[in-house]
C-alpha positions in Angstrom: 68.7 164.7 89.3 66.2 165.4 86.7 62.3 164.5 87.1 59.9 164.4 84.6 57.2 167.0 84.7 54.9 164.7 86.5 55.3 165.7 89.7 55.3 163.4 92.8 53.5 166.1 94.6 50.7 165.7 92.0 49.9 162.1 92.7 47.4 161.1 95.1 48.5 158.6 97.8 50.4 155.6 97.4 50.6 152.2 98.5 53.5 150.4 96.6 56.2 151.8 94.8 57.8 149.8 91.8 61.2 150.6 90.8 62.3 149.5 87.3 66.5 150.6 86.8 67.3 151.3 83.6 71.1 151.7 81.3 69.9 151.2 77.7 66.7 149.7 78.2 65.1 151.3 74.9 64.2 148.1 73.6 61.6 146.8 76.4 61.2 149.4 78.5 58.0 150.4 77.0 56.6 146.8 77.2 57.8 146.0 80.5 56.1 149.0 82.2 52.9 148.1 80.3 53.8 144.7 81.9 53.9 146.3 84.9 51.5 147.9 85.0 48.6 145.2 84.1 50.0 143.5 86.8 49.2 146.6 89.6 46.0 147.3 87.9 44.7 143.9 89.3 45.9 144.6 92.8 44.1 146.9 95.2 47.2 149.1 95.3 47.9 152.8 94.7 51.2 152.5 93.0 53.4 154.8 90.7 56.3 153.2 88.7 59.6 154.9 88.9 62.4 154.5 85.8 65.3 154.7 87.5 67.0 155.8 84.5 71.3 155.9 84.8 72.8 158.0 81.7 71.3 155.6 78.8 72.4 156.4 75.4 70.5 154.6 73.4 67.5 156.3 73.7 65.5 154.9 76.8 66.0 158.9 78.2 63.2 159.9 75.4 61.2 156.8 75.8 61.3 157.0 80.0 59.9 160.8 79.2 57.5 159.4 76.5 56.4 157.5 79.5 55.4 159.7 82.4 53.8 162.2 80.1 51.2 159.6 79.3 50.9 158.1 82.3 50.3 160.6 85.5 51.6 157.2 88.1 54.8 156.6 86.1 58.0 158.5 87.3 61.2 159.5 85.5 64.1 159.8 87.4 67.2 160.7 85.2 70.6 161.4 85.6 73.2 162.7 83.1 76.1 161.1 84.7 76.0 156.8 85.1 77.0 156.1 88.9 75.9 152.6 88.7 72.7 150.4 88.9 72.9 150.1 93.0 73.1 154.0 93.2 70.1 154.6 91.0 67.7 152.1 92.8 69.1 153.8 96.3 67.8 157.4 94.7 64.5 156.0 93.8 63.7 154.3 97.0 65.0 157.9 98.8 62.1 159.8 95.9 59.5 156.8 96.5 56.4 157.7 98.4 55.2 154.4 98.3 54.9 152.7 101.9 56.4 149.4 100.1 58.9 150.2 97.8 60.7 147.8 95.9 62.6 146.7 93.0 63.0 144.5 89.7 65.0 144.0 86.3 63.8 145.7 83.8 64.3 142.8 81.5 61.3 140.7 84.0 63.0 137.4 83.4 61.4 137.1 86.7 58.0 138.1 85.4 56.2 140.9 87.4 53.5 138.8 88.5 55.0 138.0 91.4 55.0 141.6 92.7 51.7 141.5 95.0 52.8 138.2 96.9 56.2 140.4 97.5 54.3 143.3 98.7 51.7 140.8 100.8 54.9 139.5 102.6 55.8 142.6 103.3 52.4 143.4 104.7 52.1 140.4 106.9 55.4 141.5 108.7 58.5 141.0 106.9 61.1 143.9 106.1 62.2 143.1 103.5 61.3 140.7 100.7 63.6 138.8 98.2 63.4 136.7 95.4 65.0 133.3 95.8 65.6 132.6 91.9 64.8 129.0 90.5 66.3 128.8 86.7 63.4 127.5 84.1 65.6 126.4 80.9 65.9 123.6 78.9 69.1 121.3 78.0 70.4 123.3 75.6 70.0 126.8 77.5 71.2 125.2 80.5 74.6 124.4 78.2 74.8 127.5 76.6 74.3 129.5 79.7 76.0 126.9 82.0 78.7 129.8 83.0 76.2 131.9 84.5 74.0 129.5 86.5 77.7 128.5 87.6 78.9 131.6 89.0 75.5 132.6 90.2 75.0 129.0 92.5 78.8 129.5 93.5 78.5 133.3 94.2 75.4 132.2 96.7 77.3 129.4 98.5 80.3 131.7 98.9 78.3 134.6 100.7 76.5 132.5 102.6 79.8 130.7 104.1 81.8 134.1 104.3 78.7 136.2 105.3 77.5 133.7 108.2 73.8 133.6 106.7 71.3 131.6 105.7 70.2 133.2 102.7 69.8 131.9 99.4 70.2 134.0 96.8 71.5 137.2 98.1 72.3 139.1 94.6 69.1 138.8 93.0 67.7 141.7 91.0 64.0 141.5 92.7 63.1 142.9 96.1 60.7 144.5 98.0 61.0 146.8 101.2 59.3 148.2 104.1 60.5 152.0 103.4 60.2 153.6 106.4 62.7 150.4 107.6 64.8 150.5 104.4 66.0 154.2 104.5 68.4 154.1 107.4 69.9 151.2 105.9 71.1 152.9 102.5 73.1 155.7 104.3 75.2 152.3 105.6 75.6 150.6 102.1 78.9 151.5 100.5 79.0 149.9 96.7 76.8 151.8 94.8 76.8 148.9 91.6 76.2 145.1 91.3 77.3 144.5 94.9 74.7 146.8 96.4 72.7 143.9 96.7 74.3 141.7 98.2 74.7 144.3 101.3 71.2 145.4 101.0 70.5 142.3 102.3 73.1 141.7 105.1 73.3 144.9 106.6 69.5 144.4 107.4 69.8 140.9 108.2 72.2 141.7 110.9 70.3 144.6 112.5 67.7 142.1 113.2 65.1 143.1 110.3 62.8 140.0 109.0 63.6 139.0 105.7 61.6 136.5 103.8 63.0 134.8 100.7 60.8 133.9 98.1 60.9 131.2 95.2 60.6 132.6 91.7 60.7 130.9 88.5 63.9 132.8 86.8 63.8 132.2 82.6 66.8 134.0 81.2 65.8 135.9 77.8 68.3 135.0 75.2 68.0 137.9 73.2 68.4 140.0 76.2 72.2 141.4 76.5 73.1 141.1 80.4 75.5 144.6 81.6 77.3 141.8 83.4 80.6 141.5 82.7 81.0 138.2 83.8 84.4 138.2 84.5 85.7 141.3 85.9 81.8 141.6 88.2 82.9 137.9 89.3 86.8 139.5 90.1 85.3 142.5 92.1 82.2 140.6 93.5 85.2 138.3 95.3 86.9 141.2 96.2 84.2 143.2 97.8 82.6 139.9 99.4 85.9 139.6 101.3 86.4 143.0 102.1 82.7 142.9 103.7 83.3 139.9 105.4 86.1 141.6 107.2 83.9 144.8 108.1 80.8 142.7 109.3 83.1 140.7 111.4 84.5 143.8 113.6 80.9 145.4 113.6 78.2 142.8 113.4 79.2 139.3 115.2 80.2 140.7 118.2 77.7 141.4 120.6 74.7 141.6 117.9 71.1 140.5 118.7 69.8 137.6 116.8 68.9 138.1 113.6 65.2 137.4 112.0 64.5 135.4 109.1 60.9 134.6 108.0 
């Protein structure tokens, strides 16, 4: 792993830690930290912004660099070899100094204004925070995109059936974490791509950490191209879901002490 030449070690003290993972993010990447970042600068928070950055090749390596050379609080994490979007948002929250780390696309169709009532749940108790996606589109984008509001309201019923828990939107690409708590949870995870949510989520959940699910307004970009393959993701999501089903059955409903949710 390759950091900029901003060094952690030369930032003072820090509060939050925002996570933005990147794959070929050239096109926004610039604007959504700047996003970011007028979003922090309102908050009472010490933060730094890490660019989880997974083998791009369209550029957003030289951009993410661009980056933390102009800003001393924004930190480029890169990696020559593309493990997967899970694995790179694991690495960052193991290089965060942040006391709340946490998470979001890097696209921000769900805008980064909601950071600080993430991080204000996480202050006031809860482990781990999680958006709880609520799609803002009209008639016609509900039509075209009709597919993927499908398999994402289908995906959520089926984890929450299979999984035995109560939460609502388990896959979604926004969450915030108490680190210290986090940590011993990511040695356990075992996907390191799309399904890394999904047991970031449960693992905790079962271990009896307090998780808090939060509505978001969720407004899909159109001109934004998803790294979703819907198809063979929906294939190995299934796959996986039953496969963790199985494991959290022998290791988590037998004898386990009641879970927390906020």
């Amino acid at each position: 792993t390759a950091l900029s030449s901003i060094r952690m070690s030369d930032i003072s003290t820090i509060d939050v830690s925002v996570i933005l993972p990147c794959y070929n993010e050239a096109k926004i990447l610039r604007s959504s930290v700047s996003t970011v970042q007028a979003v922090m600068n309102q908050t009472r928070y010490r933060y730094e912004i890490i660019i989880a950055e997974d083998a791009s090749r369209d550029g957003t390596d030289t951009i993410a660099k661009m980056l933390s050379e102009e800003f001393p609080n924004v930190i480029w994490i890169h990696r020559e070899e593309r493990r997967g979007r899970g694995s790179a948002v694991a690495n960052a929250i193991m290089q965060s100094r942040g006391d709340i780390c946490g998470y979001l696309d890097t696209d921000l169709e769900t805008p980064a204004h909601y950071i600080p009532a993430f991080v204000s749940a996480i202050e006031n108790g809860a482990d781990i925070a999680s958006a709880d996606r609520v799609y803002r589109m009209n008639f016609w984008e509900r039509c075209v995109r009709a597919h993927k509001v499908l398999a994402h309201a289908v995906y959520a019923m089926l984890s929450r059936v299979a999984l035995r828990v109560p939460l609502r939107d388990i896959e979604s690409g926004f969450k915030f974490f108490r680190r210290a708590r986090i940590l011993p949870i990511l040695a356990q995870i075992k996907d390191m791509h799309w399904f890394w949510d999904t047991e970031v989520m449960v693992r905790p959940y079962y271990a009896g950490y307090a998780v808090k699910e939060i509505p978001v307004v969720f407004t899909p970009d159109p001109t934004h191209e998803s790294k979703v393959d819907l198809m063979k993701d929906s294939v190995d999501h299934l796959r996986q879901l039953l496969a963790f089903r199985r494991e959290i059955r022998q290791t988590y409903w037998r004898g386990v002490k009641p879970p927390v949710k906020l």
